[in-house]
C-alpha positions in Angstrom: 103.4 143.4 112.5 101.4 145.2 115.5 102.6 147.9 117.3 102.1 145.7 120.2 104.9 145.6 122.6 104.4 142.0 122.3 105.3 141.2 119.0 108.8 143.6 119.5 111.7 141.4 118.9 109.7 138.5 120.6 110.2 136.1 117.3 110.5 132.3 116.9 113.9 131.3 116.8 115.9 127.8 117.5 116.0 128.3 121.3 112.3 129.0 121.7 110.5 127.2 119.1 111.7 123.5 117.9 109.5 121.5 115.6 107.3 119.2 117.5 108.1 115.2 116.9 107.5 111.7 118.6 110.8 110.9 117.5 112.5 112.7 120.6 110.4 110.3 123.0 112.8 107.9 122.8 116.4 109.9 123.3 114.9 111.0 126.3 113.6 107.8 127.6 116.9 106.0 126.4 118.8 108.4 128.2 116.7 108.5 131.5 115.9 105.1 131.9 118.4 103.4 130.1 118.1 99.7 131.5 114.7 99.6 131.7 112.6 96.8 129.3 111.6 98.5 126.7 110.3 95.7 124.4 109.4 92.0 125.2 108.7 89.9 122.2 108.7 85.9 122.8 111.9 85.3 124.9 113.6 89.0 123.5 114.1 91.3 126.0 115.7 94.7 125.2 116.5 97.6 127.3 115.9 101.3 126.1 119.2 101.7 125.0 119.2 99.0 123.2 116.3 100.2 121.3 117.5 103.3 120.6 120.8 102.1 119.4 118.9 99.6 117.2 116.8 102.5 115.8 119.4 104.5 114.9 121.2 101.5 113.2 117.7 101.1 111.0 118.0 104.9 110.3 122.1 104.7 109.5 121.3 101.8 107.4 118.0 103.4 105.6 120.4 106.6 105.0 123.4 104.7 103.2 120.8 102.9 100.8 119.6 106.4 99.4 116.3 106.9 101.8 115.8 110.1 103.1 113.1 113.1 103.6 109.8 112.3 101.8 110.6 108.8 100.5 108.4 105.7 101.5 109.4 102.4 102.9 106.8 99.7 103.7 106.1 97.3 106.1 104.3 94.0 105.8 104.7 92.3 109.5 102.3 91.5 112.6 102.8 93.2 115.9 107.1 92.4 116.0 110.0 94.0 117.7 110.6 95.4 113.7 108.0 97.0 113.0 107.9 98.5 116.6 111.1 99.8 115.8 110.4 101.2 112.2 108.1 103.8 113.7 111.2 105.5 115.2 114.0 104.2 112.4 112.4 105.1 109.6 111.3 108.6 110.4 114.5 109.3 112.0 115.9 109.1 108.4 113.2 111.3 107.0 111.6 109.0 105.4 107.5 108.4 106.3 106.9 105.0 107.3 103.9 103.1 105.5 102.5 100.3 108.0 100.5 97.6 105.5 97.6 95.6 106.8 98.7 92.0 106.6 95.2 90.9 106.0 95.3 92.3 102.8 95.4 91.0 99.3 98.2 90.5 96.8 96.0 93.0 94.6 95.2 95.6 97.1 99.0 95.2 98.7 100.3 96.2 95.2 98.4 98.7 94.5 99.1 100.4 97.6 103.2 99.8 97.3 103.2 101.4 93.6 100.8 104.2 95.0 102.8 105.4 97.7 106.0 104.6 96.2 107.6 102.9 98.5 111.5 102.5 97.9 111.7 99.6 100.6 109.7 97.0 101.5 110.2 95.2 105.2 108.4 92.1 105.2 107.6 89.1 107.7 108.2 85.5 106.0 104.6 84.3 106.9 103.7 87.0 104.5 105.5 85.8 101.5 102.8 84.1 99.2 100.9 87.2 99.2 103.7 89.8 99.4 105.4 87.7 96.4 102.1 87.9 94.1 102.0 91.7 95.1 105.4 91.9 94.2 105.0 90.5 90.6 101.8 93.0 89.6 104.2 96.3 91.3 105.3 98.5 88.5 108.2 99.4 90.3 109.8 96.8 93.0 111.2 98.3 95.8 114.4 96.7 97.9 112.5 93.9 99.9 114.4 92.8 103.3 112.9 89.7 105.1 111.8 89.8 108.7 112.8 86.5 110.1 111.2 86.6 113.5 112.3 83.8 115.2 108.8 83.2 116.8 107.1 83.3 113.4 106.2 80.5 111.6 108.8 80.9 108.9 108.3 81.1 105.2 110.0 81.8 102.0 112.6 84.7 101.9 112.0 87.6 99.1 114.6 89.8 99.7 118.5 90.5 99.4 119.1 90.9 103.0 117.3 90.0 106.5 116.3 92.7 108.9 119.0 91.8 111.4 121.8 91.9 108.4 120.1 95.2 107.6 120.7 96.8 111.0 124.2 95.7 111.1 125.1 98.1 108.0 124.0 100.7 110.4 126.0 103.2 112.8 124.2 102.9 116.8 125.4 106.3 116.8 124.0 107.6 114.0 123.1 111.4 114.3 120.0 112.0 113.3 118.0 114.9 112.4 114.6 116.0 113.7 112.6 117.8 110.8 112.9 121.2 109.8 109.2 121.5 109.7 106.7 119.6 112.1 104.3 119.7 109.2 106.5 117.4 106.8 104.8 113.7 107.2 106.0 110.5 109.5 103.0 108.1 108.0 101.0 106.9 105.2 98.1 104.8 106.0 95.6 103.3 103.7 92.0 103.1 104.5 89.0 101.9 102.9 86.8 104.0 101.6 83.3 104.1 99.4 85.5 103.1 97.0 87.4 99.8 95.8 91.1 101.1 95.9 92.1 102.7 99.3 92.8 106.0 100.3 96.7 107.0 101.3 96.0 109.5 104.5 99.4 111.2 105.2 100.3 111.7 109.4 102.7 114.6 110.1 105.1 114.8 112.9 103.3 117.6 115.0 99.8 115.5 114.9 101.9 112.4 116.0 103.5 113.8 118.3 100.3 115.4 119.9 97.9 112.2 119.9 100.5 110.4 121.2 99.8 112.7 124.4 96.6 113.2 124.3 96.2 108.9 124.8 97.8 109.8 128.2 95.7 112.2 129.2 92.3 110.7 128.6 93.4 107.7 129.9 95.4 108.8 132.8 98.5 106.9 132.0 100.7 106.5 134.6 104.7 106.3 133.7 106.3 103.1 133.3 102.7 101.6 132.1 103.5 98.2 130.6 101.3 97.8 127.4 100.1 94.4 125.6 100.1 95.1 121.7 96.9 93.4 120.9 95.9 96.4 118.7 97.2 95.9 115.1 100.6 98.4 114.9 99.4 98.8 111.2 96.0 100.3 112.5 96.5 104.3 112.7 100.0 103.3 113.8 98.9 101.4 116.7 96.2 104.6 117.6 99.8 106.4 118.1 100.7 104.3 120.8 104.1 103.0 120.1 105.2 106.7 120.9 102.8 107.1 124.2 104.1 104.0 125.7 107.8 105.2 124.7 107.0 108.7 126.3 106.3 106.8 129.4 109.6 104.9 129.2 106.7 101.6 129.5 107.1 98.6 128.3 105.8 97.2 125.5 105.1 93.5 125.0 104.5 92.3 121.5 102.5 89.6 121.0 102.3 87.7 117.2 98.5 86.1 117.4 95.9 88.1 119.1 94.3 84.9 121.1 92.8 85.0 124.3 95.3 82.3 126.2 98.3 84.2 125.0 96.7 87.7 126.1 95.8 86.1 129.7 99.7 84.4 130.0 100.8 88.3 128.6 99.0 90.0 131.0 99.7 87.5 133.9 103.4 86.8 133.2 104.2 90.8 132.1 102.3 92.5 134.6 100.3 93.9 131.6 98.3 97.4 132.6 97.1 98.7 129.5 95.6 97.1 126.0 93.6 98.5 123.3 91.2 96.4 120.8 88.0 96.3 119.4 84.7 94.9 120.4 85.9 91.3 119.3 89.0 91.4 121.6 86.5 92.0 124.0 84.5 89.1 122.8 87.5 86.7 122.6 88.4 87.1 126.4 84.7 86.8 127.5 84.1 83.8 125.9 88.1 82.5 126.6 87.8 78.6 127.8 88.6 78.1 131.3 91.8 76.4 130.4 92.8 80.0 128.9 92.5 82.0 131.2 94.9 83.2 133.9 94.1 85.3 137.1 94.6 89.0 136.4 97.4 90.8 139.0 94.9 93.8 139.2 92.2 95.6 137.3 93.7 96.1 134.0 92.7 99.0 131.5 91.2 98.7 128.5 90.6 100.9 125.0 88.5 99.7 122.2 87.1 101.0 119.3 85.2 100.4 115.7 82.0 99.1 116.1 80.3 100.7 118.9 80.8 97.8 121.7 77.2 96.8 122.8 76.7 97.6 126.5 76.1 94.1 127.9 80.3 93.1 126.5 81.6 96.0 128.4 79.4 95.0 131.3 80.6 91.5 131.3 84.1 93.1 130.9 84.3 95.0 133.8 82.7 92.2 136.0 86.3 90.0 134.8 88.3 92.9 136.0 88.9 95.0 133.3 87.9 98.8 133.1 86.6 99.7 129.3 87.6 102.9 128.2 85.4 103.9 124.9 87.1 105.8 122.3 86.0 106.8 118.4 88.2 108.1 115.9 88.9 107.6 112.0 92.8 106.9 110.2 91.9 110.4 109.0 92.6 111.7 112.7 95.2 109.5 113.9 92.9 106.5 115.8 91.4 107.8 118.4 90.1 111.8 119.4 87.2 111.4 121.0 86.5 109.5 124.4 83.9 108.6 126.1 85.1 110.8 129.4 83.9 109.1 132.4 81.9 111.1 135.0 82.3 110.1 138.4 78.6 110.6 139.4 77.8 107.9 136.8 79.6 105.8 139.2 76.2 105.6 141.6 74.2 104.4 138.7 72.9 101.0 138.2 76.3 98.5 136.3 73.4 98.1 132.9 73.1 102.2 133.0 76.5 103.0 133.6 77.5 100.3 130.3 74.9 102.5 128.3 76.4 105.5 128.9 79.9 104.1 128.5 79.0 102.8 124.6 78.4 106.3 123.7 81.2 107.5 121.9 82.0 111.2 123.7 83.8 114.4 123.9 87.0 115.4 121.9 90.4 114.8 123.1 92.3 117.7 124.5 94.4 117.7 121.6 91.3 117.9 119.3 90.0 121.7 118.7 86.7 121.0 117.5 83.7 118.2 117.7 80.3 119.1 116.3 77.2 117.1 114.5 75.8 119.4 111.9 74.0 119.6 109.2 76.2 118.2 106.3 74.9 120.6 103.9 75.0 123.8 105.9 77.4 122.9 108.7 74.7 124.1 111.2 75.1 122.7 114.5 71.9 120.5 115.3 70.1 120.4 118.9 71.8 118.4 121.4 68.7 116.1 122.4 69.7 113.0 121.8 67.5 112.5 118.8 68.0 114.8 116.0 70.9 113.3 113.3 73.5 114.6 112.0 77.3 114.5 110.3 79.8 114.3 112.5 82.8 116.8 111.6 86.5 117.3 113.4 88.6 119.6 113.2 92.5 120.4 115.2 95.9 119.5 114.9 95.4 115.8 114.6 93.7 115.7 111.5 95.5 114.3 108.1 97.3 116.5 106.1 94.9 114.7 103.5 95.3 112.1 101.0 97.8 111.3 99.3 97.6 112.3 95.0 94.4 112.5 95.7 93.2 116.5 95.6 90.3 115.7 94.7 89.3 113.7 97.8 91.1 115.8 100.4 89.2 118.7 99.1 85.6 117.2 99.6 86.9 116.0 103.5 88.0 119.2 104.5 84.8 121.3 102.8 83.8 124.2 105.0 86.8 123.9 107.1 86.0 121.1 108.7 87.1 117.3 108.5 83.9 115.7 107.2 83.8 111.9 108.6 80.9 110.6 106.8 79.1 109.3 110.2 76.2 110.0 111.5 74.9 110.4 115.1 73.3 112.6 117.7 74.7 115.4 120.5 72.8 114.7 123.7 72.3 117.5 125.9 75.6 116.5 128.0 77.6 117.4 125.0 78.5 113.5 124.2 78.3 112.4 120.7 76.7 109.0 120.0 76.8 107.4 116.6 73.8 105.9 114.8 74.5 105.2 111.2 77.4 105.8 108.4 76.7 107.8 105.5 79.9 105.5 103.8 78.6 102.1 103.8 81.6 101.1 105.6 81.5 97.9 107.5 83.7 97.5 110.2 84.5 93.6 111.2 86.8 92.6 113.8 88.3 96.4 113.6 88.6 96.1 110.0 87.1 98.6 107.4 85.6 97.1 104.7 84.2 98.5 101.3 80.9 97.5 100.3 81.1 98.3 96.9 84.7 96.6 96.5 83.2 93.3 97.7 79.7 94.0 95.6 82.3 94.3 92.7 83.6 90.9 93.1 80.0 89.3 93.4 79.3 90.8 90.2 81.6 89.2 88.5 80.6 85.7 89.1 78.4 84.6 86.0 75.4 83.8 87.7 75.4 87.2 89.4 72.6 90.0 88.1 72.7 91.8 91.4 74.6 92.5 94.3 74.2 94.6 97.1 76.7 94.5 100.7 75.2 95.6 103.6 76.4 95.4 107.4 74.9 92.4 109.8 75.6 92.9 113.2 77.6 90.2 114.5 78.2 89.8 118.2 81.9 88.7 118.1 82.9 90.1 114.8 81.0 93.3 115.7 79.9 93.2 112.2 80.1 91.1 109.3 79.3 91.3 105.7 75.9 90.2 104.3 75.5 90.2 100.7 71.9 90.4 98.8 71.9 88.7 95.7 69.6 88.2 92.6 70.6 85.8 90.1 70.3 85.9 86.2 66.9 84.1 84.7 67.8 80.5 84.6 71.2 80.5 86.4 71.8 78.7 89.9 73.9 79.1 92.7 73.9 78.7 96.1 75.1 80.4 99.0 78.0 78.3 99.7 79.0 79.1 95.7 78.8 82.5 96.0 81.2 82.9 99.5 83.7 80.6 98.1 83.4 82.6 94.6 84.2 85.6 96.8 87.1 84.0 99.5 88.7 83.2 95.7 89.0 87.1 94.7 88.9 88.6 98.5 90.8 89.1 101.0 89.2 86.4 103.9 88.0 89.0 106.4 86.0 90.6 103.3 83.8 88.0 102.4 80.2 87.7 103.2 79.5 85.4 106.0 75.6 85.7 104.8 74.2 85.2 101.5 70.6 86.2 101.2 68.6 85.5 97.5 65.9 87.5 96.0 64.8 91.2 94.4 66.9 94.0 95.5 64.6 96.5 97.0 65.2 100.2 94.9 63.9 103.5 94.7 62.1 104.7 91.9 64.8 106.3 90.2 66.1 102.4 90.0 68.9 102.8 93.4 68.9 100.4 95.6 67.5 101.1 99.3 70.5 100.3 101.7 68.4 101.5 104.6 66.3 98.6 103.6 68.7 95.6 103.5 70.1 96.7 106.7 67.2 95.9 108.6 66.4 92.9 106.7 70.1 92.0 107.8 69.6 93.0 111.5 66.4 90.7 111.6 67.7 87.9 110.3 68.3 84.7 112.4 
């Protein structure tokens, strides 16, 4: 304590500091806008009151089955009204919600359900072959409750109880609490990293709450903005935006299948404003069939990410009538926190010039203190000119809290102080960051990370395998898509087709190479094999 007159009986206490949450989004919006559309899934409309009272009932319900702070409940489900409402339910009975990627395998699913723990699994019937093999390989089950969404294809049931029975055990009224500590965590999300098994980064309420505004202030969102889910929920938590679009009191539209004459009908019949996706959603809509498409009511806005989107799509994007806003982020920060902040002199350049510039990944969010390229050695700053590479590091509020059991990992990100993120790129003398390279050999397909050496250690594995290395192959409606370099034993055969239907066998489908290439792995002397290498072999290949 100072003996400034300022820090004199001018402490926190409950009527000048309150922990920061998304959760209180939607008791204001419910309570403002009350009969306003909060969520349109397939021929399911529900107001805001009606999604708050359903929340609550999720949370009531959680609460009588023994969840509360700190335990884990799952979800395995596409973009649905219930897994919209288990970012608010689930949280609101202190429990941290753990959104799965339904792509996944059985293996990978199990792995990740015994590694966070999770006490209760909610899960979408046209999951249930895989969910069921992951269930049989968990060393601990949780409580599984079915999803049965009427627009889905159906599927076998796994669980005691549906989600609808579920939320009937539950008090609308239920009176929640807010955490005692904005720090305490609201999400676990699993991401790919170097490694096979995946990484559990753990979201807290204050960093939640504050990427959820910062999507509105980089991309000016006005209130009542009605949003098409195209973006995976189970990506970063939908990049935070089931609780920006709830903030707004918007609507959100929920759409099962991400295809290009649904997202037309979506946008045309909803009065869509707003989507996020990466460069293949982009892709999907350029290349829609005529038949597909519908006329757009106005210029509609959209966000994509991954890959860095080559400048010719988002040219062809905006000449449809959609405006691209470019954003880069990792899971370890939440989705997105840095933007590609448009200039309004750039408006008098050339369309071509004006989609370079726009491909470049940016400047930090508001929300995000600090954005640098350095040296990842010495944390030195390099020259912004455009040309000399670096790491890129983050560093703020909407960083992880870290991983999850995993010291050992969170130590080496956060290294220096700042949130290392294992890319590589430039600082040109505008301030903008523009990626070049990863140092991870992360592949990034259709917005999907992928782990070179997990898929390298399935090709190893079939017998007439001596080598393997997985680079990335730029792809232009994928983005980018595995391409595997293999040698083969002396005297063993197998052809390309072998070898991807070896790996579809053991790999989750968005895993497998698409490109099989045979022959002598290049390597350095010391016998490592020379990435750098195959990645332009990959890049000029027809």
């Amino acid at each position: 304590m100072t003996d400034s007159p300022y820090d004199q009986h001018l402490g926190r206490n409950p009527a000048n500091h309150v922990p920061l949450t998304p959760l209180g989004f939607l008791e204001r919006t419910a309570q403002v806008y009350p009969d306003r559309i909060a969520v349109i899934h397939g021929r399911q409309r529900r107001t805001w009151a009606e999604t708050h009272a359903r929340c609550r009932r999720l949370a009531s319900a959680l609460a009588r089955r023994g969840i509360g702070r700190g335990d884990t409940v799952a979800v395995m489900a596409p973009n649905v009204t219930a897994l919209f409402e288990a970012h608010f339910g689930v949280p609101m009975a202190g429990a941290v919600l753990n959104a799965l990627n339904v792509r996944l395998d059985a293996e990978t699913i199990a792995f990740i359900l015994d590694h966070g723990e999770a006490k209760v699994l909610l899960t979408d019937r046209e999951f249930a072959p895989t969910v069921a093999k992951a269930l049989a390989m968990v060393a601990h089950r949780p409580v599984v409750i079915d999803i049965d969404d009427p627009d889905g294809p159906g599927g076998e049931t796994l669980g005691e109880t549906d989600y609808e029975s579920l939320l009937t055990e539950g008090d609308p009224d239920f009176a929640w609490q807010p955490p005692d500590d904005e720090w305490e965590a609201i999400a676990l999300n699993y991401t790919s990293g170097t490694t096979g098994n995946p990484k559990g980064v753990v979201y807290h309420h204050r960093g939640a709450y504050l990427n959820a505004m910062g999507n509105v202030l980089v991309w000016g969102m006005p209130r009542h903005a009605t949003y098409l889910w195209t973006l995976p929920m189970f990506h970063c938590n939908g990049w935070c935006f089931p609780w920006t679009v709830t903030a707004l009191a918007g609507t959100h539209v929920c759409l099962r299948r991400v295809e290009a004459k649904a997202i037309f009908a979506a946008i045309a019949d909803h009065g869509v404003t707003h989507l996020c996706g990466a460069p293949i959603v982009m892709n999907m809509l350029i290349h829609a069939a005529p038949a597909d498409r519908r006329a757009l009511p106005g210029t509609v806005e959209l966000m994509t990410a991954a890959a860095p989107p080559p400048a010719a799509v988002i040219e062809a994007m905006e000449r449809q009538g959609f405006h691209i806003t470019h954003v880069y982020g990792l899971t370890e920060v939440y989705g997105p926190a840095v933007v590609c902040d448009w200039n309004q002199d750039w408006d008098r350049l050339p369309g071509e010039e004006q989609a370079r510039l726009k491909s470049r990944q940016g400047v930090r969010y508001p929300v995000l203190e600090g954005l640098m390229v350095a040296d990842p050695a010495t944390l030195a700053p390099v020259p912004s000119d455009g040309a000399t590479m670096g790491e890129v590091f983050m560093r703020g509020n909407i960083v992880m809290k870290g991983y999850l059991k995993n010291p050992r990992a969170t130590d080496e990100a956060f290294a220096g102080g700042w949130f290392h993120t294992g890319d590589l790129g430039v600082r040109h003398p505008d301030g903008y960051v523009e990626l070049k390279d990863r140092s991870k050999d992360i592949i990034i397909s259709g917005g999907e990370n992928i782990s070179t050496i997990e898929v390298e250690g399935v090709l190893y594995r079939h017998p007439a395998v001596l080598e393997a290395a997985v680079v990335a192959r730029p792809d232009a409606h994928w983005g980018e898509t595995p391409c595997a370099f293999v040698t083969l034993k002396d005297g063993q055969a197998a052809t390309a087709e072998e070898i991807i239907a070896f790996a579809r066998a053991n790999l989750a489908r968005f895993k497998v190479p698409r490109t099989v290439v045979f022959g002598p792995l290049p390597k350095t002397s010391t016998g490592k094999v020379q990435k750098y290498a195959l990645r332009e072999r990959a890049r000029n290949l027809d």
